[in-house]
KETORPA-110958 format. One record per atom (N, C-alpha, C): residue in one letter; z, y, x. Coordinates in steps of 0.2 Angstrom, whole numbers, padded with zeros to 4 digits, always signed. Layout:
N
aZYX ...
END
This chain:
291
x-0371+0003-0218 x-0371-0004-0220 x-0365-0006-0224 x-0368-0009-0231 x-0363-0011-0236 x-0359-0020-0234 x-0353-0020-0231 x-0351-0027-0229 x-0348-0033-0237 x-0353-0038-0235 x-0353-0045-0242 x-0346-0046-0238 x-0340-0047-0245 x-0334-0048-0243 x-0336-0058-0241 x-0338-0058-0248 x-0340-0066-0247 x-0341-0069-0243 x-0347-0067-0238 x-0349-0067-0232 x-0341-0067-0227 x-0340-0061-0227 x-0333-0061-0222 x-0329-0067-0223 x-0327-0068-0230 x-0320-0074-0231 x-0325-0079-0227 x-0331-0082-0228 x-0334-0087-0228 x-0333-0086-0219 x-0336-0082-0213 x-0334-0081-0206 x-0326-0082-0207 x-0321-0080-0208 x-0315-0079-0206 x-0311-0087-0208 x-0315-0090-0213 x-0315-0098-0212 x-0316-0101-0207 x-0323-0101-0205 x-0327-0102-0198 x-0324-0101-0191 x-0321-0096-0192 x-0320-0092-0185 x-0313-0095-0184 x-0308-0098-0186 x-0302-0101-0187 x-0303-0109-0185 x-0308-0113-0187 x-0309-0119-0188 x-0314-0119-0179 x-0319-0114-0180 x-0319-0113-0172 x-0316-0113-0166 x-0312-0106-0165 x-0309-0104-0161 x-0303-0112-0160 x-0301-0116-0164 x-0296-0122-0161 x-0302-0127-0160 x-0306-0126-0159 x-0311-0132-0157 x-0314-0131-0152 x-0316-0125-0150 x-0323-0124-0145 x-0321-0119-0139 x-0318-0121-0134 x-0316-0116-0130 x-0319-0111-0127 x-0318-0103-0125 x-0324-0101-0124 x-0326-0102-0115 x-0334-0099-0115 x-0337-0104-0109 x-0334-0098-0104 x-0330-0094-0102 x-0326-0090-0095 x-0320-0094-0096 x-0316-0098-0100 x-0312-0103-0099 x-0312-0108-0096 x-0317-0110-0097 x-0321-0115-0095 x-0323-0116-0089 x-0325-0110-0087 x-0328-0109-0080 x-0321-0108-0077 x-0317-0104-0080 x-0312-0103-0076 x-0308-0111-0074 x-0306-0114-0079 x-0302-0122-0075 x-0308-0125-0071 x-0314-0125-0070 x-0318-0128-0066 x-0316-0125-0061 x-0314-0118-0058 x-0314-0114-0054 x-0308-0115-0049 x-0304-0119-0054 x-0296-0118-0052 x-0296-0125-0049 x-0301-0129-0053 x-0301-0135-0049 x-0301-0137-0044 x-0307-0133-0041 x-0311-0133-0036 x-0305-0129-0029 x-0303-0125-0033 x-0298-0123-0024 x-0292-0126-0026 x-0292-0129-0030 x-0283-0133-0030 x-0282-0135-0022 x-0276-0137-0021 x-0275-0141-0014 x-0269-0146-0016 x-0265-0148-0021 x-0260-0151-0023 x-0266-0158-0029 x-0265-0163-0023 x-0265-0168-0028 x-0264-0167-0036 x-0257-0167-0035 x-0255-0168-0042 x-0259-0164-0046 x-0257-0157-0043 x-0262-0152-0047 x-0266-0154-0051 x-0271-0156-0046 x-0280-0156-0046 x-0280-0161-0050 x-0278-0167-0051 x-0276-0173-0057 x-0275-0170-0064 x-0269-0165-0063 x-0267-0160-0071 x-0274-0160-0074 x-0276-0152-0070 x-0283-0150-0072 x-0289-0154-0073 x-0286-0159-0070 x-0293-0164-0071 x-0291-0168-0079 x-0287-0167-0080 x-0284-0171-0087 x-0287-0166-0092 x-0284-0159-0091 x-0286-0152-0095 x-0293-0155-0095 x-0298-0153-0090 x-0304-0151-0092 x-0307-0157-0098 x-0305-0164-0095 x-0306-0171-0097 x-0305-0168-0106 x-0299-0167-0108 x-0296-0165-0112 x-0303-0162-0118 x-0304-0155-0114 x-0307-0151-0117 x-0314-0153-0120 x-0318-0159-0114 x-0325-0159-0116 x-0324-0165-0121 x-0318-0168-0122 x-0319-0174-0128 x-0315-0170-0134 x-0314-0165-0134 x-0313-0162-0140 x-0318-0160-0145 x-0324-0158-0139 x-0328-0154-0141 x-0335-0160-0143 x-0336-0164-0140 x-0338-0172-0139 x-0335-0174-0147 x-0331-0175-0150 x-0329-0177-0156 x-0326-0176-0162 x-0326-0166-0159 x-0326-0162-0163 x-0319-0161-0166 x-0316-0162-0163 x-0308-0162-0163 x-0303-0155-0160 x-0299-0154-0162 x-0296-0147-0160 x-0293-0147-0150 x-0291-0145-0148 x-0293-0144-0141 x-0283-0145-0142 x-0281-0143-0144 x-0275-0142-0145 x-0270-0142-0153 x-0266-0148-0153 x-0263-0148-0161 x-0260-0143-0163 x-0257-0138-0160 x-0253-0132-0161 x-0259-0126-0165 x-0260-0126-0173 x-0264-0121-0174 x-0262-0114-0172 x-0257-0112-0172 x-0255-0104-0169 x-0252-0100-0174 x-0251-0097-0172 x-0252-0090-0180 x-0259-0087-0180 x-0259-0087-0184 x-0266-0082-0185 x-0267-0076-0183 x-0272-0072-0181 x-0273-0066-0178 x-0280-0066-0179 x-0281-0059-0182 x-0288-0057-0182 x-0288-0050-0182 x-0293-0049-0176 x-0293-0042-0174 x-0301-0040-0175 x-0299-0033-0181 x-0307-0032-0183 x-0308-0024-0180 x-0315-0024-0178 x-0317-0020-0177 x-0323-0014-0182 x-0323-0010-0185 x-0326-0009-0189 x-0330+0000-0185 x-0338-0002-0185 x-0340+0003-0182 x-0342+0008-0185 x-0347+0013-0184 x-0349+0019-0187 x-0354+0017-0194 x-0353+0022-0198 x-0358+0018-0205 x-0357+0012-0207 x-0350+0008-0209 x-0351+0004-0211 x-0345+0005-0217 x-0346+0002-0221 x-0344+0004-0229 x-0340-0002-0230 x-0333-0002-0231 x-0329-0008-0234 x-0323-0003-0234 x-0322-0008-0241 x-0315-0006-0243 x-0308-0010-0239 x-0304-0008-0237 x-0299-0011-0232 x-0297-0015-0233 x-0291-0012-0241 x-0289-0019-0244 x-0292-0025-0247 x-0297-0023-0248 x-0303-0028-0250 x-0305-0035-0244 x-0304-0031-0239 x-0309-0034-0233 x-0303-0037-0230 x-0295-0034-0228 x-0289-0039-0229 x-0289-0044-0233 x-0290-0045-0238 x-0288-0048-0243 x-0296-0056-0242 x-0300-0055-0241 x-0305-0058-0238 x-0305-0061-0234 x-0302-0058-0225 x-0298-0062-0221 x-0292-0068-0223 x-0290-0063-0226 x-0284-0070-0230 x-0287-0076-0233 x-0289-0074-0237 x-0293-0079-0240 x-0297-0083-0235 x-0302-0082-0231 x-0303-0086-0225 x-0301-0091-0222 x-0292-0087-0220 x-0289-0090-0216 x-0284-0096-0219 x-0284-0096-0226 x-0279-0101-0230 x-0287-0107-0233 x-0292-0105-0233 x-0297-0111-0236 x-0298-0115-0229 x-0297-0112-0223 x-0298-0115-0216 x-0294-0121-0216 x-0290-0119-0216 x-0282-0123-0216 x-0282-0129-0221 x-0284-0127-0230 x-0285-0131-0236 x-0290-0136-0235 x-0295-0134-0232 x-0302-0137-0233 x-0306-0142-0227 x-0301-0136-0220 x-0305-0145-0215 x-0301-0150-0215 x-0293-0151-0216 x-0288-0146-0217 x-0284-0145-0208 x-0281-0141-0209 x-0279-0139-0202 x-0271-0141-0204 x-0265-0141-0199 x-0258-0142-0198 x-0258-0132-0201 x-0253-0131-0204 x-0248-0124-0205 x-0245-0124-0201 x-0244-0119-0198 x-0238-0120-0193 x-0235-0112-0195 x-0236-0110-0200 x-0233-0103-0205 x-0227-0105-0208 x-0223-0102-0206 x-0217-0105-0211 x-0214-0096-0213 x-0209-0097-0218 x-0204-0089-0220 x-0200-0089-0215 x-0198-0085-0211 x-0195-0083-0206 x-0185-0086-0208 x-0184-0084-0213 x-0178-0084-0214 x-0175-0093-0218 x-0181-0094-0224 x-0180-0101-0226 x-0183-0105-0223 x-0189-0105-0218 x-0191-0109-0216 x-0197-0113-0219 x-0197-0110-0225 x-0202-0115-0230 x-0210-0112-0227 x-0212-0118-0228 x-0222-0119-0226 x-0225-0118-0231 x-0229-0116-0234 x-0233-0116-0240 x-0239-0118-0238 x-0240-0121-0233 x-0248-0127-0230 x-0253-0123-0230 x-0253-0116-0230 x-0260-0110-0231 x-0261-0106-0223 x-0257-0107-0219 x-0256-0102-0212 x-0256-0096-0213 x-0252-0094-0219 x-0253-0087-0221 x-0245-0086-0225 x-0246-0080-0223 x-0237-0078-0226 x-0236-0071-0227 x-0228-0068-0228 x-0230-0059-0227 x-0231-0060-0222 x-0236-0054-0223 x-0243-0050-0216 x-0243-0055-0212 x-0245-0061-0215 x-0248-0067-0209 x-0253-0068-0212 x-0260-0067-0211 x-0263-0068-0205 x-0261-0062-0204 x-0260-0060-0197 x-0260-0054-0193 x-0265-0050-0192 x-0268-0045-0196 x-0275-0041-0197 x-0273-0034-0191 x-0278-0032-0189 x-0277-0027-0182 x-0283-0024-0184 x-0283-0017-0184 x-0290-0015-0183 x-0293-0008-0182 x-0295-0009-0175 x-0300-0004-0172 x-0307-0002-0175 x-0308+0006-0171 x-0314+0007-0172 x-0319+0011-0167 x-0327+0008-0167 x-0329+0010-0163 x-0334+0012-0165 x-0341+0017-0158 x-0344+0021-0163 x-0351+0016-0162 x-0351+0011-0160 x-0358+0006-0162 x-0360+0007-0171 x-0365+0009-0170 x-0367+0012-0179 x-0369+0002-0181 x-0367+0003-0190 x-0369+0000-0193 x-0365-0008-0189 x-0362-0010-0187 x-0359-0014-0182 x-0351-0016-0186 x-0349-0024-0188 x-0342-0025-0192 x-0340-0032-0187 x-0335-0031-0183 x-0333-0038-0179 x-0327-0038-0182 x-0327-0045-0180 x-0320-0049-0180 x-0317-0054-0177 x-0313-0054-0174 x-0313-0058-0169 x-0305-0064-0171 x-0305-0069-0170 x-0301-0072-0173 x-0295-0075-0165 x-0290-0072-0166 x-0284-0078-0160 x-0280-0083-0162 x-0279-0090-0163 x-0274-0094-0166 x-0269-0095-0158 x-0264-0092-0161 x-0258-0089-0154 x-0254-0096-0154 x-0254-0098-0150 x-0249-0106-0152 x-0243-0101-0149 x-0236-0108-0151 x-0230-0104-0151 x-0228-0104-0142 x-0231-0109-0139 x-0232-0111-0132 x-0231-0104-0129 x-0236-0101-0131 x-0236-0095-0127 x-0235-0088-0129 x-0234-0088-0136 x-0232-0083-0140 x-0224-0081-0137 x-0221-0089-0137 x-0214-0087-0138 x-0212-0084-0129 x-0215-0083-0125 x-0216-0082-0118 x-0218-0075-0119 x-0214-0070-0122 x-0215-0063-0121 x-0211-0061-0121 x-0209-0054-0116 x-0206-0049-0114 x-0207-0045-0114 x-0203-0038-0115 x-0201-0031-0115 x-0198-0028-0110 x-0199-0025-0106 x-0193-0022-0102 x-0194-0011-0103 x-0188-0010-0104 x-0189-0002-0104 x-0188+0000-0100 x-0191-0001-0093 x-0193+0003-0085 x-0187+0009-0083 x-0185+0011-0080 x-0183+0014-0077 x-0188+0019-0073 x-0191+0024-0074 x-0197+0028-0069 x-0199+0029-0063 x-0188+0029-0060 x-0189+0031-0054 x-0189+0023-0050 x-0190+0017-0053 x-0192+0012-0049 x-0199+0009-0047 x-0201+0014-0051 x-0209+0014-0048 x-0212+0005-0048 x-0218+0006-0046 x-0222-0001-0049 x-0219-0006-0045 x-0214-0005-0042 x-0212-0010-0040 x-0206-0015-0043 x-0205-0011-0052 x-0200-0012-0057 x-0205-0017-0059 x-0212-0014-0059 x-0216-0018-0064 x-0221-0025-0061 x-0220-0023-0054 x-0223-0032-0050 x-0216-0036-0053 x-0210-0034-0050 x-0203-0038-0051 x-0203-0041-0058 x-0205-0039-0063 x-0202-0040-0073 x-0208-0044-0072 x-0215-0043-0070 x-0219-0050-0070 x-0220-0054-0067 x-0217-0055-0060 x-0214-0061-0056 x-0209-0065-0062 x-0205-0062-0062 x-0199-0065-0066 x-0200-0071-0072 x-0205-0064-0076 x-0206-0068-0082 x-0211-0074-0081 x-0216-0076-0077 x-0220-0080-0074 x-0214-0087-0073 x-0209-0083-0069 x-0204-0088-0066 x-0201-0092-0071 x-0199-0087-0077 x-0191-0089-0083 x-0197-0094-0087 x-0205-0090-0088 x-0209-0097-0092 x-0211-0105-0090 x-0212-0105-0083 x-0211-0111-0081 x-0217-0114-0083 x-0216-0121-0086 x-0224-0124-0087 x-0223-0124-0096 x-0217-0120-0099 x-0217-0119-0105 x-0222-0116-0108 x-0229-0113-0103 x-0234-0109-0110 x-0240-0112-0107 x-0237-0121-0103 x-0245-0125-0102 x-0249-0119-0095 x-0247-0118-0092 x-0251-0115-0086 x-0259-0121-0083 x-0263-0119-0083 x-0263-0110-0080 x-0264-0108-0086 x-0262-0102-0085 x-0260-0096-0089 x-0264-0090-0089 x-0267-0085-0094 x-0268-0079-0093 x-0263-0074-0095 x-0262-0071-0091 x-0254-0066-0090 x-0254-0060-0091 x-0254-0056-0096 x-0256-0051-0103 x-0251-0046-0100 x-0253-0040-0096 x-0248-0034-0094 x-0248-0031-0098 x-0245-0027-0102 x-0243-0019-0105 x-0238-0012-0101 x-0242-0009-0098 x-0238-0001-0095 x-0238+0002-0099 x-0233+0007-0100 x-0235+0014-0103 x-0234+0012-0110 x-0235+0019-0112 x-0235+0019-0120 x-0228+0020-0122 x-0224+0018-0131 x-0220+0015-0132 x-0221+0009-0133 x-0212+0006-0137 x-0210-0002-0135 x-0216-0005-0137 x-0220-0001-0145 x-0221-0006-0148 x-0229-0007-0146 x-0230-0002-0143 x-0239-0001-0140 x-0238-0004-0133 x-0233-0004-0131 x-0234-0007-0124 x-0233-0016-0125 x-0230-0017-0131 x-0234-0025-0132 x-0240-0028-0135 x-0241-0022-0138 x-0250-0022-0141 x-0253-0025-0136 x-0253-0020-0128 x-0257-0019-0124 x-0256-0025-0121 x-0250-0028-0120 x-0250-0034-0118 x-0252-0040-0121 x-0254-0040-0126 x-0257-0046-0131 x-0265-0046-0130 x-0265-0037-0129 x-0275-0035-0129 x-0275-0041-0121 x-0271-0039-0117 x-0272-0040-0110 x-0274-0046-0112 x-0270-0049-0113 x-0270-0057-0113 x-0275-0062-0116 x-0277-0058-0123 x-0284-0059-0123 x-0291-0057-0119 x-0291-0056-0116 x-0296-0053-0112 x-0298-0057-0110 x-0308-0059-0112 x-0311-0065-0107 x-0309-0063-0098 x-0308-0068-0094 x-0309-0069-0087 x-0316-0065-0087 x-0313-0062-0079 x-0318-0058-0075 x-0320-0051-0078 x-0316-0051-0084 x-0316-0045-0088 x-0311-0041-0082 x-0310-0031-0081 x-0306-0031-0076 x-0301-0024-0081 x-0299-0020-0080 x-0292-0014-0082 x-0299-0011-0082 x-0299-0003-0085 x-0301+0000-0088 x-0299+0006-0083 x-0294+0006-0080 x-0290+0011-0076 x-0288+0009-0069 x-0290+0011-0064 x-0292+0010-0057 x-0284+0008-0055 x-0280+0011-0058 x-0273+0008-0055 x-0272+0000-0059 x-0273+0003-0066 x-0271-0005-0068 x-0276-0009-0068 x-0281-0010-0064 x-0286-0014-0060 x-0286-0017-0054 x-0281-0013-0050 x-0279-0012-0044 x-0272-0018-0043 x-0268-0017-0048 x-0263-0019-0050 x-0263-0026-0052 x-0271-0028-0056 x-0272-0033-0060 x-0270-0038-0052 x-0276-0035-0047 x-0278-0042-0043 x-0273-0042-0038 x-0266-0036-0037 x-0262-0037-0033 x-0255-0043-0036 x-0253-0043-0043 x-0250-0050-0047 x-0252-0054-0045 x-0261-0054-0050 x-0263-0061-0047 x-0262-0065-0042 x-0261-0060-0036 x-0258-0063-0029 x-0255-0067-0030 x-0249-0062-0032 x-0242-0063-0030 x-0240-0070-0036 x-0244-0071-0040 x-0242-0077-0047 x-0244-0084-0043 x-0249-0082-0039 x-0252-0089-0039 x-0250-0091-0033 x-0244-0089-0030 x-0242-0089-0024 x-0234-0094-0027 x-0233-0092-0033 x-0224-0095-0035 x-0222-0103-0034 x-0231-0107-0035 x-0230-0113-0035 x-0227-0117-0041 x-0229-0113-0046 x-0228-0116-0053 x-0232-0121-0055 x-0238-0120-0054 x-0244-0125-0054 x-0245-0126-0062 x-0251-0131-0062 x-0254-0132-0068 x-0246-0138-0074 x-0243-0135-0079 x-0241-0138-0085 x-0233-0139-0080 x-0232-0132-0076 x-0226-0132-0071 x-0223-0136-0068 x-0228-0139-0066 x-0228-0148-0060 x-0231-0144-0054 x-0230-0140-0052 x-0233-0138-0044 x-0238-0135-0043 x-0241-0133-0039 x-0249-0133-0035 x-0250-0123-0036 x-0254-0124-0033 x-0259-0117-0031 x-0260-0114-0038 x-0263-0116-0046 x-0266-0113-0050 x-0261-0112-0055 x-0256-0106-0054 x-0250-0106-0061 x-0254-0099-0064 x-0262-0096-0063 x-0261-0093-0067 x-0269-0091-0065 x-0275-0092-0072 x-0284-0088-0072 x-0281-0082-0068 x-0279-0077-0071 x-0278-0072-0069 x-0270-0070-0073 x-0272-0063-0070 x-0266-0057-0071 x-0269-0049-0076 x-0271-0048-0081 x-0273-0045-0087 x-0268-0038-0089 x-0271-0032-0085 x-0266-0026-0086 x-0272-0021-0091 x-0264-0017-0093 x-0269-0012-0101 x-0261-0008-0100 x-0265-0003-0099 x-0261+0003-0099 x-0261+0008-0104 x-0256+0013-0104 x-0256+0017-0108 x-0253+0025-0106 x-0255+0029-0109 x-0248+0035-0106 x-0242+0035-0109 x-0238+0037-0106 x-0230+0038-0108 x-0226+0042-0106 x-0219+0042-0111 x-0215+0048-0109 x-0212+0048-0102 x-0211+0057-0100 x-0207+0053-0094 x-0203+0053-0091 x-0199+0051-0096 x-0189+0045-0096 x-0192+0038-0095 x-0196+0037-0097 x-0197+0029-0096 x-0204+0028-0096 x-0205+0019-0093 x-0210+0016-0090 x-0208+0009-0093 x-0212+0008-0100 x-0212+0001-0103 x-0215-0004-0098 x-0215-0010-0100 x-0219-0014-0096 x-0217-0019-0101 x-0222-0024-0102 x-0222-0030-0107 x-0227-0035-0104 x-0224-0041-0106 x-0231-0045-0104 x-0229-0051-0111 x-0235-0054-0111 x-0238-0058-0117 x-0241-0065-0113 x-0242-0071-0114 x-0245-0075-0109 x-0251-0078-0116 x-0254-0081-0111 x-0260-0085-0115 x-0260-0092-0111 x-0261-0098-0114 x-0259-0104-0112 x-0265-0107-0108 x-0269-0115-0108 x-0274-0114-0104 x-0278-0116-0108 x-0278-0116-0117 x-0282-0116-0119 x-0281-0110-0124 x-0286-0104-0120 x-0285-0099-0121 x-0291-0097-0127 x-0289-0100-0132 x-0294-0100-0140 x-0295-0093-0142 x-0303-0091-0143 x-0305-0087-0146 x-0311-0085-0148 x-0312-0084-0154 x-0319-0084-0157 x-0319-0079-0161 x-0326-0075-0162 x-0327-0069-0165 x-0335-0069-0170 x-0336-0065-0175 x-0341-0065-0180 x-0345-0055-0178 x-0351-0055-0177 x-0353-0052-0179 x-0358-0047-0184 x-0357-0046-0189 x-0359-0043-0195 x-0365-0035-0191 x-0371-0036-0195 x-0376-0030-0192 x-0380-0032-0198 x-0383-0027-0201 x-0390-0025-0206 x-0393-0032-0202 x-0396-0036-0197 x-0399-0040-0197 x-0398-0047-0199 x-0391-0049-0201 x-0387-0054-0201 x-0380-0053-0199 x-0377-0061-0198 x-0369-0061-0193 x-0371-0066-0189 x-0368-0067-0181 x-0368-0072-0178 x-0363-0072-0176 x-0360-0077-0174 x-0353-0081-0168 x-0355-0078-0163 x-0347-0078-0159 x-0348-0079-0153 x-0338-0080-0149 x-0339-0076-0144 x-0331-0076-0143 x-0325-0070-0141 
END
């Protein structure tokens, strides 16, 4: 399958102007869900504001959230499918700067060092291009993430100690839950990373934190591990936009890795409760949306 670059920029537009307006439907479900057991007044008012929120975004076609994020676009490219890289980088950029120009969207891209905004949400290696490969033949996805700073800036690293055992890694993600407070808009999805190196163990925690709900660990331990946090998160009493209550977190999102054995990374990544994300799928028969 030869991939239309034109076609991709044209998605990678779409899928940006998306993902800030249309939340996905396990989101959705999930604040309905949070609702429904809350026990704190205040709470169950918050989420009722969140949800209220979200249906007149989408009612009037308005972004769910003013914080556009950084851009993030994670592509997946399957078996038989023919594209040139730099070409196909260059495409998503393109997408992700006419998104911005043309509906238009807020920049929230600036130069690291001067500070300057060039109004495109693009910079060096911004948008953030990732890319995997799977053996679905003939098959080109993309999935777009706008990371607001909310919950971006809510990440940690810690390099484990091995002989403290996973009880290094319930502690480092108590904590971090605790140190973010209601600065990443809880409820929260809570993006674990074990194993690997520094820099793979915060991949893994970003993967996590993208993760639709109800999705579970890949690995019997770090699925095991998923629902014993989740416990332990929703017990802290952070509550919804860290005013209180029962729901400070959809869930707890583990991705693991092997590693050396002097150390036991552990990283976590949060995702805020508008947990944006939208995706494009390219096949010989067309592309469709989804999340």
């Amino acid at each position: 399958m030869k991939v239309d670059l034109k076609q991709v920029e044209e998605a990678c537009k779409e899928l940006y102007i998306r993902a800030l307006k249309i939340l996905p439907p396990d989101i959705k479900q999930g604040l309905a869900r949070l609702d429904a057991a809350e026990t704190s007044p205040r709470a169950k008012k918050i989420l009722g504001t969140i949800i209220k929120n979200v249906s007149v975004a989408e009612e009037t076609d308005n972004l769910t959230c003013q914080d556009t994020g950084i851009p993030i676009y994670n592509v997946t490219i399957g078996r038989r499918v023919e594209v040139e890289g730099v070409d196909l980088e260059a495409a998503i950029t393109r997408g992700c700067a006419r998104a911005t120009n043309e509906h238009p969207l807020r920049s929230s891209v600036v130069h690291p060092i001067t500070r300057v905004n060039d109004q495109s949400s693009c910079g060096i290696r911004i948008p953030a291009i990732h890319f995997n490969f799977s053996d679905r033949p003939e098959e080109l996805t993309i999935q777009m993430i706008p990371k607001g700073s909310g919950s971006e800036n809510n990440s940690w690293l810690k390099m484990a100690v091995p002989a403290e055992g996973v009880d290094a890694i319930k502690t480092f993600v108590v904590d971090c839950v605790l140190d973010a407070g209601g600065k990443t808009c809880p409820p929260t999805i809570v993006g674990v990373g074990v194993g690997g190196s520094a820099d793979l163990c915060v991949a893994l925690a970003k993967l996590a934190a993208i993760r639709p709900l109800g999705t579970r660990s890949g690995d019997a331990e770090g699925a095991k591990l998923e629902g014993e946090l989740t416990r332990a998160v929703n017990q802290l009493g952070v509550g919804p936009q860290g005013l209180g209550g029962d729901s400070t977190a959809f869930a707890v999102h583990v991705e693991v890795a092997a590693t050396h054995i002097t150390m036991n990374p552990v990283a976590v990544n949060m995702q805020c409760h508008a947990a944006r994300r939208a995706s494009a799928t390219f096949t010989p028969k067309g592309m469709t949306y989804g999340f």
